[in-house]
FIDO-659760 format. One record per residue (C-alpha): residue number from 1; x, y, z; residue in three letters. Coordinates in nm, 3 decimals, padded with zeros to 5 digits. Example, Ala and Ser with C-alpha at 12.3 -4.5 7.8 and 13.67 -1.06 7.14 Angstrom:
REM residues 2
R    k       c1       c2       c3    r
R    1   01.230  -00.450   00.780  Ala
R    2   01.367  -00.106   00.714  Ser
END
This chain:
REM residues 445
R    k       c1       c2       c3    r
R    1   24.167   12.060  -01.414  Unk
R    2   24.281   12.172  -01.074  Unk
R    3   24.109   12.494  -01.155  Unk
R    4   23.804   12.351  -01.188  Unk
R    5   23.816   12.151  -00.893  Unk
R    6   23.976   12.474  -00.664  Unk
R    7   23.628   12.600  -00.809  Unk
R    8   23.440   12.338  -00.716  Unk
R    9   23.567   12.337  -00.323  Unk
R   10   23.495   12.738  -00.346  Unk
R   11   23.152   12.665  -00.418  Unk
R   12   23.065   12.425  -00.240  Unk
R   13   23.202   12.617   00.095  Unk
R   14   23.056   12.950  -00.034  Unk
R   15   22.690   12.724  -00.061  Unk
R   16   22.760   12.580   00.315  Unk
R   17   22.554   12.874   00.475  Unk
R   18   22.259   12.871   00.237  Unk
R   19   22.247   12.536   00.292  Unk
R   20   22.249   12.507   00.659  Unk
R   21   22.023   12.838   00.631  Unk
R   22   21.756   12.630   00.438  Unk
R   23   21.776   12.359   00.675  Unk
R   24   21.743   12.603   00.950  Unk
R   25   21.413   12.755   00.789  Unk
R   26   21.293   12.393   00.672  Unk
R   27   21.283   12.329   01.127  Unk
R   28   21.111   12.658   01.139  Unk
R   29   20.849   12.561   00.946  Unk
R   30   20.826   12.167   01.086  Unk
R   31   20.751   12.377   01.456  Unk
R   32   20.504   12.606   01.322  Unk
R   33   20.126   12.480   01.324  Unk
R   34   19.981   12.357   01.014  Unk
R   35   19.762   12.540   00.832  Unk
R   36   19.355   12.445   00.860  Unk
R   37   19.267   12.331   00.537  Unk
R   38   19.176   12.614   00.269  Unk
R   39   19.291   12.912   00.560  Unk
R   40   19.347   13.192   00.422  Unk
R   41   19.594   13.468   00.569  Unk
R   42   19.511   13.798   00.754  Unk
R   43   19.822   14.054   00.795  Unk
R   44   19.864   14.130   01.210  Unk
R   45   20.134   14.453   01.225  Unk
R   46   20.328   14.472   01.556  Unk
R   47   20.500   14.820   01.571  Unk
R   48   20.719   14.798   01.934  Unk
R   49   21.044   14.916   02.038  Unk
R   50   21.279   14.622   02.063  Unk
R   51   21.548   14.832   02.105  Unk
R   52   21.606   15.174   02.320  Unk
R   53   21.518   15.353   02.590  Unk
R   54   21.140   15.179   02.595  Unk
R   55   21.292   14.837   02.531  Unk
R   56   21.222   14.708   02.859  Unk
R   57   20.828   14.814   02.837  Unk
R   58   20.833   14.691   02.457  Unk
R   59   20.958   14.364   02.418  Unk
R   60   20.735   14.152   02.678  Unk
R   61   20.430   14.337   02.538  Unk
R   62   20.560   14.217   02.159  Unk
R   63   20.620   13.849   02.337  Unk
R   64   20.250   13.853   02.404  Unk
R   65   20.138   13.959   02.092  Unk
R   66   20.365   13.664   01.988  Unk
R   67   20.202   13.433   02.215  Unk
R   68   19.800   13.520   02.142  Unk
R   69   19.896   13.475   01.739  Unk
R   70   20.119   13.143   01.787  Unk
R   71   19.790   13.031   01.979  Unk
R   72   19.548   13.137   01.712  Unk
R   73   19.724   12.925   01.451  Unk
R   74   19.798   12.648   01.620  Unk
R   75   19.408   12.581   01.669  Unk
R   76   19.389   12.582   01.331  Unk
R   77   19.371   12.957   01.213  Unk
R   78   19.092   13.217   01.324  Unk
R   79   18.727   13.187   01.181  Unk
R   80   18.565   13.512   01.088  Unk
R   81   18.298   13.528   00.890  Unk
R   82   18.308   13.153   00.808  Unk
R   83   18.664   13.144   00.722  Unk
R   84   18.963   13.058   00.865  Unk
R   85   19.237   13.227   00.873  Unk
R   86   19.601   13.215   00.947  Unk
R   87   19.727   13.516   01.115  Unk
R   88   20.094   13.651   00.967  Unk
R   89   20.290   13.870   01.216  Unk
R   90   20.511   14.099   01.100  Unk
R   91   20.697   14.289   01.354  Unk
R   92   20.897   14.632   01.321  Unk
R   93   21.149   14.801   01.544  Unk
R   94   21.068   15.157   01.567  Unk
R   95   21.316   15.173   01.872  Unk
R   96   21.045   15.517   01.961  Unk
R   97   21.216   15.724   01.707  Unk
R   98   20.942   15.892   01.507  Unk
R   99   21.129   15.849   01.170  Unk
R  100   21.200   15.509   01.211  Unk
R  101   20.849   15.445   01.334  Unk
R  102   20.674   15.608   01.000  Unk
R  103   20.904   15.432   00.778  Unk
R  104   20.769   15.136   00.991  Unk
R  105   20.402   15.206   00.909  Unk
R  106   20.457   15.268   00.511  Unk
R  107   20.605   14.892   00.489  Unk
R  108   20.370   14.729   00.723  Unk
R  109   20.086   14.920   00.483  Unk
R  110   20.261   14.799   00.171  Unk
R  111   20.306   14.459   00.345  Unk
R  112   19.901   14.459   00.396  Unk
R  113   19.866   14.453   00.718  Unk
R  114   19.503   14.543   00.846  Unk
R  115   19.550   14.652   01.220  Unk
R  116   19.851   14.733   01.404  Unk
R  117   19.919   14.696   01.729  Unk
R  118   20.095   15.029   01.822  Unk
R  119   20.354   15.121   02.049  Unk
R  120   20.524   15.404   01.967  Unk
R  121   20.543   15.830   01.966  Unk
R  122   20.485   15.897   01.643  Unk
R  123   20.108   15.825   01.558  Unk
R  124   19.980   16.117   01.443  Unk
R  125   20.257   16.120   01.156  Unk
R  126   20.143   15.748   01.083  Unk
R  127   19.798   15.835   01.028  Unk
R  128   19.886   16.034   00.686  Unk
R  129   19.995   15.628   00.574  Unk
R  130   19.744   15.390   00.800  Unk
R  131   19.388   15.624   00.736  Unk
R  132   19.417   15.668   00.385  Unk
R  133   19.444   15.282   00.366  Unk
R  134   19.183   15.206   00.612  Unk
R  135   19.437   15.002   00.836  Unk
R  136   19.349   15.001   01.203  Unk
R  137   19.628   15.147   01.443  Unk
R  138   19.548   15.065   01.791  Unk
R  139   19.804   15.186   02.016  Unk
R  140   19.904   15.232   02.403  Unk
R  141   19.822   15.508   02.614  Unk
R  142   19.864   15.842   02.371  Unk
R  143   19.698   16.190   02.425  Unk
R  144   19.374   16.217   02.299  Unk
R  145   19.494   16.432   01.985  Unk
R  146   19.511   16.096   01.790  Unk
R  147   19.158   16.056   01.776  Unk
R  148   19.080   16.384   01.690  Unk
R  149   18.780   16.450   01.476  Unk
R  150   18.799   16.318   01.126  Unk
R  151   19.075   15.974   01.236  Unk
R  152   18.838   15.691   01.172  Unk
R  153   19.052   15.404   01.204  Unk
R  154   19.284   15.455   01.509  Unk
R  155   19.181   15.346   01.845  Unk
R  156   19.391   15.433   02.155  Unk
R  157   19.410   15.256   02.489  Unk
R  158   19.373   15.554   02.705  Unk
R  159   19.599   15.481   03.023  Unk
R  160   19.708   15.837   03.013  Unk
R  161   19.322   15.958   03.091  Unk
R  162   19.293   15.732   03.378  Unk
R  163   19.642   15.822   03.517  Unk
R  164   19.604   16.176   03.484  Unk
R  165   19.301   16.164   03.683  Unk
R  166   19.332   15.903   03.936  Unk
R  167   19.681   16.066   04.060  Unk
R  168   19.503   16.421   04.205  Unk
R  169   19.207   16.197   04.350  Unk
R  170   19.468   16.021   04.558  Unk
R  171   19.637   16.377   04.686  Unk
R  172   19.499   16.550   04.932  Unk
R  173   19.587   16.846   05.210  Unk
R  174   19.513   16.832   05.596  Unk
R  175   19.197   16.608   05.727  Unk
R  176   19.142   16.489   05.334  Unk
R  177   19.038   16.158   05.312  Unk
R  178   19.292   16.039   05.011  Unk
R  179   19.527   15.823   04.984  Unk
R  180   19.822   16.077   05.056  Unk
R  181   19.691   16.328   05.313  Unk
R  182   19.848   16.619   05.435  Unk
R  183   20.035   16.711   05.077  Unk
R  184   20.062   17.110   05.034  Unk
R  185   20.379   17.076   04.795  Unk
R  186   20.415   16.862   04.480  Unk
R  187   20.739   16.770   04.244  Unk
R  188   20.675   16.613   03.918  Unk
R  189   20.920   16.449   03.739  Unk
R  190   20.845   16.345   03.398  Unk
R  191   21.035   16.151   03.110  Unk
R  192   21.049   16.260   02.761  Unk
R  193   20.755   16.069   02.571  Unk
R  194   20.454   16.095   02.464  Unk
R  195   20.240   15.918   02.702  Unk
R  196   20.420   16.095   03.022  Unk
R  197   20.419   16.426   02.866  Unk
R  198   20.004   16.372   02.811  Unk
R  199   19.988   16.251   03.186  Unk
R  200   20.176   16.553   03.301  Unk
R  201   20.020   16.803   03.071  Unk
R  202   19.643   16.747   03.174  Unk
R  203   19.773   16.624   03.582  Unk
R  204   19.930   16.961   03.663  Unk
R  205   19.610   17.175   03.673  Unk
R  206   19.372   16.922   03.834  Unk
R  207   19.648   16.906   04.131  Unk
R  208   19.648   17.301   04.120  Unk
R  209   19.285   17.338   04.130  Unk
R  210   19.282   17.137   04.451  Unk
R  211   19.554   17.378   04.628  Unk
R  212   19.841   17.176   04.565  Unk
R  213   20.123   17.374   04.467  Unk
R  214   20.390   17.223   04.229  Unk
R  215   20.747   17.355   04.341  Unk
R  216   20.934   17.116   04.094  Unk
R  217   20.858   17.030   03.722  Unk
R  218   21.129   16.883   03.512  Unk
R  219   21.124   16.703   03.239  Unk
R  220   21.427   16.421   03.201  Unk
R  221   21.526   16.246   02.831  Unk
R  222   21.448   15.858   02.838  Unk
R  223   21.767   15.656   02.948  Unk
R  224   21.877   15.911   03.155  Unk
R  225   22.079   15.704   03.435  Unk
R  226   22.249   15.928   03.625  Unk
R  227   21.963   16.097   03.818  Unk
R  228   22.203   16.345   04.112  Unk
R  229   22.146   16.619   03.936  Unk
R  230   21.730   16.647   03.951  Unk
R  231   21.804   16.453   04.299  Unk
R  232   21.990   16.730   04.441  Unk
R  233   21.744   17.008   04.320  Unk
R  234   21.469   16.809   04.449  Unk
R  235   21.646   16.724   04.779  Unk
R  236   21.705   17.099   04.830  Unk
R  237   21.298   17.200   04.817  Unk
R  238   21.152   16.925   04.977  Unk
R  239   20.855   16.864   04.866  Unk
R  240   20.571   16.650   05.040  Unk
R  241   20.508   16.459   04.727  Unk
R  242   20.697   16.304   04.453  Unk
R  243   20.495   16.253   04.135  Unk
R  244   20.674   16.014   03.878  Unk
R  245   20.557   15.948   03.541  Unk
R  246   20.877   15.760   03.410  Unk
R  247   20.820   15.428   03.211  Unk
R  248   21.160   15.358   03.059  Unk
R  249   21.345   15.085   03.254  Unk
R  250   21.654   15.351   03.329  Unk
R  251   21.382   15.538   03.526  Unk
R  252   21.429   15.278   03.837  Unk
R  253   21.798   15.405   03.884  Unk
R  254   21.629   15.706   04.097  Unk
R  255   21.549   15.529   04.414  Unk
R  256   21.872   15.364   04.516  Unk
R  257   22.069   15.697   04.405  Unk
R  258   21.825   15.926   04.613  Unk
R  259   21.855   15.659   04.898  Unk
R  260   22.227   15.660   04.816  Unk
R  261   22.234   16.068   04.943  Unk
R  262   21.998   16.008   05.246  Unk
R  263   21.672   16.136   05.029  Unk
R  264   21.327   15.861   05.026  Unk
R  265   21.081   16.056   04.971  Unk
R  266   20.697   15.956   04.961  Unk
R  267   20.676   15.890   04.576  Unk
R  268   20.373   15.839   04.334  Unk
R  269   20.515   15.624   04.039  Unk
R  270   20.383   15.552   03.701  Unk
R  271   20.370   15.174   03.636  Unk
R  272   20.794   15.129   03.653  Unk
R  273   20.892   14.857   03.906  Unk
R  274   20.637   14.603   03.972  Unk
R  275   20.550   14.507   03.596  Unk
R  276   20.947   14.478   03.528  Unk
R  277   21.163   14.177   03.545  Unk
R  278   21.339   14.057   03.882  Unk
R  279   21.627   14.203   03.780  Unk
R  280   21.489   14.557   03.769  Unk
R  281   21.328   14.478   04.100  Unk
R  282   21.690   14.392   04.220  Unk
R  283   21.822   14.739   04.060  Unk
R  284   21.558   14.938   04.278  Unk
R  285   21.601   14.742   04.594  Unk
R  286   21.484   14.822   04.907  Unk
R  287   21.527   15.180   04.853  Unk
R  288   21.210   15.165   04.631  Unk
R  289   21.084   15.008   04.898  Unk
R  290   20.707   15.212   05.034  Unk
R  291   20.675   15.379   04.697  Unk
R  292   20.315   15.390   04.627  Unk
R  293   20.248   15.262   04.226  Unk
R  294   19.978   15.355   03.984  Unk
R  295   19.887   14.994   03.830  Unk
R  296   19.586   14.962   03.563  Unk
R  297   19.563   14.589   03.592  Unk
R  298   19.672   14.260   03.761  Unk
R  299   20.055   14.179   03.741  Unk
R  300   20.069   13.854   03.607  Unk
R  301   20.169   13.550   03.843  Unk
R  302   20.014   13.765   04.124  Unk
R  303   19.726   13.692   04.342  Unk
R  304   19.456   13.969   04.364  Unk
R  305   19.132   14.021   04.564  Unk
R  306   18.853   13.845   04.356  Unk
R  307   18.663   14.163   04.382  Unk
R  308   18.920   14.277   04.181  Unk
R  309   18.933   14.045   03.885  Unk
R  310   18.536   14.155   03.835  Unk
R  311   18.594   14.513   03.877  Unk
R  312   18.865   14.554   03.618  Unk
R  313   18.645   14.280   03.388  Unk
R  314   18.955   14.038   03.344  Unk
R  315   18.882   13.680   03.269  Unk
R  316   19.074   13.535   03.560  Unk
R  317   19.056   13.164   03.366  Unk
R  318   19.241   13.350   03.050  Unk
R  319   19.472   13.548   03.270  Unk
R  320   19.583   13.206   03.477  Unk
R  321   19.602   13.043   03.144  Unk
R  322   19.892   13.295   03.026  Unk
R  323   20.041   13.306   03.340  Unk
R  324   20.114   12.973   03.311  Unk
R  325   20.261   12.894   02.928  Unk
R  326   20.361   13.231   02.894  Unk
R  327   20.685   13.177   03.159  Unk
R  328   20.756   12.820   02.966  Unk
R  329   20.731   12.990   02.609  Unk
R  330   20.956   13.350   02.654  Unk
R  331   21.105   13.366   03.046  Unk
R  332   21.063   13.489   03.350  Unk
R  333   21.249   13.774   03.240  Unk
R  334   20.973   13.916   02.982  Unk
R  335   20.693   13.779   03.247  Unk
R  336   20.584   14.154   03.315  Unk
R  337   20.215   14.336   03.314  Unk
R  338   20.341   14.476   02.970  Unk
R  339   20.361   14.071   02.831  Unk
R  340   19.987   14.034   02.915  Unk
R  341   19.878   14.336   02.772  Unk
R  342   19.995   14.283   02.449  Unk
R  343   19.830   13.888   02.488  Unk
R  344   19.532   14.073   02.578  Unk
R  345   19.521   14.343   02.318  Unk
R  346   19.589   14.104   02.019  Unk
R  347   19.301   13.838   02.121  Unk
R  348   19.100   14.182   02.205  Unk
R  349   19.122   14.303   01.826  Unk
R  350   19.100   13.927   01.684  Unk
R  351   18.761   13.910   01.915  Unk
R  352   18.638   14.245   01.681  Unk
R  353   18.747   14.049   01.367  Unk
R  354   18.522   13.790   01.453  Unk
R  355   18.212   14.032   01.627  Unk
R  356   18.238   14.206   01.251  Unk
R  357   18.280   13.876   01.018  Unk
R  358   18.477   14.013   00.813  Unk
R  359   18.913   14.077   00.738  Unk
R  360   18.841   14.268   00.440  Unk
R  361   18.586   14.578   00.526  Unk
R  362   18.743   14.775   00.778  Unk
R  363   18.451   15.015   00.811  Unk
R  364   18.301   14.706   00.963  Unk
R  365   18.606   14.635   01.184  Unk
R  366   18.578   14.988   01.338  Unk
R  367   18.243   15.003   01.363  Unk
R  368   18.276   14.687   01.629  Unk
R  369   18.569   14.839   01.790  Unk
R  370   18.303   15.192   01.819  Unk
R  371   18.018   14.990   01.970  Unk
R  372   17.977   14.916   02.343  Unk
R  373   18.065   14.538   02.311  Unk
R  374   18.319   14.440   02.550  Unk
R  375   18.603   14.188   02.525  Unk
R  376   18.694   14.036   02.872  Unk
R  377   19.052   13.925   02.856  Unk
R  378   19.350   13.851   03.046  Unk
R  379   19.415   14.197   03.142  Unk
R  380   19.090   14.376   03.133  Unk
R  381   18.735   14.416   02.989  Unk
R  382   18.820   14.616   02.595  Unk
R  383   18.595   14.890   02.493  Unk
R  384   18.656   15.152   02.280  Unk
R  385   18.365   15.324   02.188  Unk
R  386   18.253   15.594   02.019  Unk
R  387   18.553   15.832   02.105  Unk
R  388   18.737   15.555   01.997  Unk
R  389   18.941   15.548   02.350  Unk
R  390   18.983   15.262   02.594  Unk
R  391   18.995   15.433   02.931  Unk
R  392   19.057   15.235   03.232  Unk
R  393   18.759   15.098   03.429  Unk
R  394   18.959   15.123   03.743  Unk
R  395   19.279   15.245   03.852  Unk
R  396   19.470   15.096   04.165  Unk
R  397   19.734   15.262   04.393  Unk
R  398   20.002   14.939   04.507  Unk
R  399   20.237   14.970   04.795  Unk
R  400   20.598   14.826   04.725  Unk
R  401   20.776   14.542   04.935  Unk
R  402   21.072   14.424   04.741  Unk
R  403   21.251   14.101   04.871  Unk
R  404   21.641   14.188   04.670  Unk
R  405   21.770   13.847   04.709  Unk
R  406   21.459   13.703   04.507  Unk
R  407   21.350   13.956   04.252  Unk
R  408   21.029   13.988   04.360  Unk
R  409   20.791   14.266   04.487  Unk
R  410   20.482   14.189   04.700  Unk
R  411   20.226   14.439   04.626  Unk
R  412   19.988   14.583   04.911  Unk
R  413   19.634   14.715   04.734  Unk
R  414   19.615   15.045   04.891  Unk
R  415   19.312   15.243   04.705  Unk
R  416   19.156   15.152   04.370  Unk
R  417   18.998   15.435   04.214  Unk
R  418   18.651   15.374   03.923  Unk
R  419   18.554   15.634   03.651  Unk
R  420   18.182   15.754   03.716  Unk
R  421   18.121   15.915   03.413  Unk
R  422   18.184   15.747   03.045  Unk
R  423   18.419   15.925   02.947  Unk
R  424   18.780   16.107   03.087  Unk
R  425   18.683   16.323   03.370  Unk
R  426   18.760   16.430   03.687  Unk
R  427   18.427   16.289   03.843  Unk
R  428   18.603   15.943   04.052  Unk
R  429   18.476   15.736   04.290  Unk
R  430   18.777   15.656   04.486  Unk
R  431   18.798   15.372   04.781  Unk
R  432   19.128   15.401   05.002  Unk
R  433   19.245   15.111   05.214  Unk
R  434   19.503   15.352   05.346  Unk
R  435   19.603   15.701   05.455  Unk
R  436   19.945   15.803   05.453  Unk
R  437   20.071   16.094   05.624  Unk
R  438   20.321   16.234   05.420  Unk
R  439   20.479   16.430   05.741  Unk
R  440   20.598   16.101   05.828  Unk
R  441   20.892   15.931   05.699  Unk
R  442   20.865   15.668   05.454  Unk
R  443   21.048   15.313   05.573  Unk
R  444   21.195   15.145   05.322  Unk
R  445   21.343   14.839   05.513  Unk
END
């Protein structure tokens, strides 16, 4: 008898966390929206680094993503084609680590997803699992190799394209009317991934074919936070320009440590301060302070010429809508350009789901995505076409002010930069608001 009853108590304590787990799920489900009656469900993948040296660019983006499908349902589920339909998110850490990121793309095939929203290094090595299947990868910013000839169902947003040739069309030498004038000598500085490494690769020889001569060109591993080292060497030659194409978070350790030795140099950044959280804009303090940015769209939360807004083809009704549940739903903290861009790519690809009217034929799917219709969203007007890359309708250089105390960084629009040809070339029509003589020194107070 007092087995039996010592077996009983074991039990019932060994049962205590499935039970409280069950009545944890059971208030999961009570918050979620209902279902429409007789939706049906479409498979959304969500490939991002949550953890790792691209954490800090990852995460907000996946929080928006989060935000444009919680919206979806709770109106009720998404109608294509006369049908609604509830849209299942299933998210996978591939922390960028190729392996981790395939075996990421055979389970959210097997899990029957239909388009995933990519962010990642390895796509080329997902496309032996996601083309066969006729599942659409859409992913951030990679080199133009991913939509080679014969990929059908992988569409890139092509930030690289636009950053690669906006940066030499804001260099110039003596008398040039660019952005940065009087710039003979050149250091790049370049993270390990894919999307810098593209950037770099296809930069170096448009800056070379205007005269500019590139004196420094190292390339650092992501999370690198001790930057003395490439500070020193860089210190030591002294070039006019510093060209950064860094988008881990680590990457922001570089200003106070060069300001730290006596060294603020002028600097063209990649997108690394002013679409990160107040605590990175704490981190890079004044020191980062007269750093010239490249930006692709509006930060969220931040007021921009209306001009603007029309130029890059954002919906500034959807993009003041976000700014204002998004803060209430995930934090300041993951309130960065990254968090709307993910918003705006999911609603961009649900859009196509609807324009095609169907979930099922994904030759349909992709042939939307290929056509000229354009999705104007909180970020920017979506396009693919043909070549089955996004590139940016405008490009805009941003001059850093960073209040420490608050977190903050007030942004001064100092050229903005417009593709005239359809696809990635050098051919730019570039407006600049400001000339900065790169003889004199930069003030960072």
């Amino acid at each position: 008898m007092k087995r039996s009853r010592l077996f009983v108590i074991i039990a019932s304590v060994l049962l205590l966390p499935v039970i409280a787990f069950c009545l944890i799920a059971a208030g999961e489900k009570e918050e979620k929206a209902a279902p429409a009656e007789g939706a049906k469900v479409f498979h959304f993948g969500n490939m991002v680094a949550l953890t790792g040296n691209m954490a800090a660019l990852c995460v907000p983006a996946s929080k928006g993503v989060e935000l444009a499908v919680e919206e979806v349902n709770a109106a009720g589920g998404l109608l294509v084609g006369g049908e609604k339909y509830m849209i299942e998110l299933h998210t996978y850490d591939g922390r960028w680590d190729p392996k981790t990121e395939v075996a990421g793309a055979i389970k959210l095939v097997n899990e029957g997803c239909k388009i995933i929203h990519w962010m990642g290094g390895a796509g080329i090595a997902a496309q032996a699992h996601t083309e066969p299947a006729k599942v659409i990868m859409a992913g951030w910013g990679f080199p133009w190799e991913w939509v080679r000839e014969g990929i059908k169902y992988t569409f890139i947003w092509d930030n690289t394209g636009s950053c690669m040739m906006l940066y030499p069309n804001l260099i110039g030498g003596p008398g040039a009317d660019t952005l940065f004038t009087n710039v003979s000598t050149v250091a790049l500085l370049t993270e390990n991934s894919v999307m810098a490494i593209s950037i770099r690769d296809k930069m170096k020889p448009a800056l070379e074919a205007k005269g500019i001569n590139i004196i420094f060109d190292e390339v650092v591993e992501m999370g690198t936070t001790d930057y003395s080292t490439t500070i020193a060497k860089i210190k030591q030659l002294d070039p006019d320009l510093v060209v950064s194409n860094q988008f881990s978070a680590d990457s922001i350790n570089f200003y106070p440590q060069a300001a730290g030795v006596g060294y603020t140099p002028w600097v063209l950044n990649m997108d690394a301060i002013i679409s990160r959280s107040a605590e990175a804009k704490r981190l890079a303090g004044s020191a980062a302070n007269g750093i010239v940015e490249y930006m692709f769209a509006i930060p969220p939360g931040e007021d921009a010429p209306d001009w603007l807004y029309k130029g890059l083809g954002v919906d500034k009704a959807k993009l003041d809508h976000f700014s204002e549940v998004f803060p209430d739903r995930f934090g300041m903290e993951n309130f960065t350009l990254s968090s709307v861009a993910g918003y705006s790519f999911a609603n961009a690809m649900f859009f196509h789901l609807q324009q095609a009217g169907t979930v099922d034929d994904m030759d349909a799917v992709a042939a939307s995505l290929e056509s000229d219709i354009v999705y104007n969203g909180a970020m920017c007007g979506w396009s693919f076409g043909e070549d089955h890359m996004y590139t940016m309708r405008y490009g805009m250089a941003q001059l850093w002010d960073i209040d420490e105390s608050a977190g903050t960084c007030r942004a001064e629009y100092v050229a903005v930069g417009h593709p005239l040809d359809p696809t990635v070339t050098e051919n730019w029509d570039v407006y600049v608001g400001k000339s900065i003589d790169v003889t004199k020194p930069r003030i960072t107070e």
